[in-house]
C-alpha positions as a printed Julia matrix, in Angstrom:
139×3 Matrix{Float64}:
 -16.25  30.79  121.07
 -13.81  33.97  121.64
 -11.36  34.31  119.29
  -8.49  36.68  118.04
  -9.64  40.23  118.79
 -12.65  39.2   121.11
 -14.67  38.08  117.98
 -17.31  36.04  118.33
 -17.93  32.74  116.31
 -21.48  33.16  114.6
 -21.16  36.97  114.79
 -21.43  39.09  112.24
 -17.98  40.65  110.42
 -16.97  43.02  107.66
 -13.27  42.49  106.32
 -11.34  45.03  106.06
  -8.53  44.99  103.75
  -7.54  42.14  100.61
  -9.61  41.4    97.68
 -12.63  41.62  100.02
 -12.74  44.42  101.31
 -15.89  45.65  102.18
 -17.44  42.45  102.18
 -19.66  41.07  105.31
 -19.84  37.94  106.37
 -19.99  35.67  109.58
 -17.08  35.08  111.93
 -15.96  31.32  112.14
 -13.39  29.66  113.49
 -11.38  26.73  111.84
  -9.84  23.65  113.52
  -6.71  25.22  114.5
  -8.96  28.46  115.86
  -8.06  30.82  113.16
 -10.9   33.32  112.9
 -12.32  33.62  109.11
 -14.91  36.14  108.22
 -17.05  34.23  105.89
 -20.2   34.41  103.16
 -21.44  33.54  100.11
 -18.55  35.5    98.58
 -16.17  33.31  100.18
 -14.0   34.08  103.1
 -11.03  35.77  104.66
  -8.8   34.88  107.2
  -9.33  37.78  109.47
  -5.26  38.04  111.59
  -5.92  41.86  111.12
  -8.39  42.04  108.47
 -12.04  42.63  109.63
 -13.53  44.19  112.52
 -17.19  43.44  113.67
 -20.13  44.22  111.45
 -22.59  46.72  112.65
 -25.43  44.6   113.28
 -28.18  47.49  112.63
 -30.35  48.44  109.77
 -30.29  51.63  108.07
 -32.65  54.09  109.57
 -35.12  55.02  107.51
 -37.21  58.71  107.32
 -40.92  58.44  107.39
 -43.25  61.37  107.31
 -46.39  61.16  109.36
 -47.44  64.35  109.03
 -50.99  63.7   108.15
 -51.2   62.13  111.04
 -49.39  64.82  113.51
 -46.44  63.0   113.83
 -44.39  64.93  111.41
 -40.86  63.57  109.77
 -39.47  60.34  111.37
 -36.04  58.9   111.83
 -36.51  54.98  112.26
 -33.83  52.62  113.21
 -33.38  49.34  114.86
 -30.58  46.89  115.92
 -27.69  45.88  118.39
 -25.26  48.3   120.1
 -22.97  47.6   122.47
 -21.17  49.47  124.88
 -17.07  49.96  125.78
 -17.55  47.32  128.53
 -18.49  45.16  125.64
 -22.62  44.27  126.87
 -24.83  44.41  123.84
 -28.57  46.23  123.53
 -31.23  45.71  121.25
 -32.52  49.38  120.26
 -35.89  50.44  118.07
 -35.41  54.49  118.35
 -37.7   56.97  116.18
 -36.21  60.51  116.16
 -37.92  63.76  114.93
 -36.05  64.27  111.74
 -36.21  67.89  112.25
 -35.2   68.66  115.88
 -33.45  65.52  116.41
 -35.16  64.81  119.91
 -36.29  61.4   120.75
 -39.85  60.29  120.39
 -39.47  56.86  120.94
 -36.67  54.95  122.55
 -36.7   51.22  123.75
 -33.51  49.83  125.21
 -32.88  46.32  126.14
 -29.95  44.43  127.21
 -29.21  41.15  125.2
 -27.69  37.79  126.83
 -26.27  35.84  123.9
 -27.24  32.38  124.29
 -24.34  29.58  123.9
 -25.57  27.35  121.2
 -24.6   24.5   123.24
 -26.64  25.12  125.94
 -29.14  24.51  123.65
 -28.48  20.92  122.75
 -29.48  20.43  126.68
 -32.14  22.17  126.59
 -35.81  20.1   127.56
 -36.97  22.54  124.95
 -37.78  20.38  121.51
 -38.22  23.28  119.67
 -35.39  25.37  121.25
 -33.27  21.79  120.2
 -33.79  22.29  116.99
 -33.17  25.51  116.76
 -29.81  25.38  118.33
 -29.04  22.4   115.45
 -30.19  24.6   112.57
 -27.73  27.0   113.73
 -24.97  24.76  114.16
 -25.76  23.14  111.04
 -25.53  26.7   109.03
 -22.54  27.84  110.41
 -20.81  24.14  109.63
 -21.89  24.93  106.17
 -19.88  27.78  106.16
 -16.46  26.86  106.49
């Protein structure tokens, strides 16, 4: 569900101003559709205080020199673009030059967690209720 901001319920946040600050949470959405950004930590009604998490590890150096492959940049994670379509990304950089060694781009299609409930799926059923059941938990 779009919200405030074109947030996305189940979506990953960071809020950015209050007493949590800096904290990063999930985006839900109460029952009059105010948009909270919410974790263990507790939550924050997000009017104009979080933005959307980066949803992307930290890259990580690796040196595979021994092996020929010198120093390593590693990173993986979701992107997405100014027209707002998201890519999953596992990149490896040469640490030293910066030029790409590896680069695999795909584009995601977020799945609507109700179309799972229809689904003739069993196991993609249950996955869709563990979902809804964590993000219930939540608010």
């Amino acid at each position: 569900m779009a919200k405030k901001g074109g947030a996305l319920a189940g979506t990953a946040c960071t809020v950015t101003d209050g007493p949590n600050k800096g904290k990063t949470g999930t985006y839900t959405v109460d029952e009059e559709g105010n948009l909270w950004c919410e974790g263990d930590w507790g939550g924050t009604q997000c009017a104009t205080k979080c933005k959307d998490a980066a949803a992307v590890n930290v890259g990580q150096v690796f040196d595979y020199a021994s092996t020929g492959g010198g120093v390593m940049y590693e990173a993986e994670g979701l992107f997405s673009n100014d027209a707002g379509d998201i890519f999953h990304v596992k990149a490896a950089l040469n640490a030293k030059s910066m030029k790409s060694k590896k680069l695999v781009v795909a584009r995601v299609q977020p799945i609507p967690l109700s179309s799972l409930r229809v689904t003739s799926s069993a196991l993609d059923r249950a996955l869709g209720k563990a979902i809804e059941q964590n993000l219930s938990k939540r608010k």
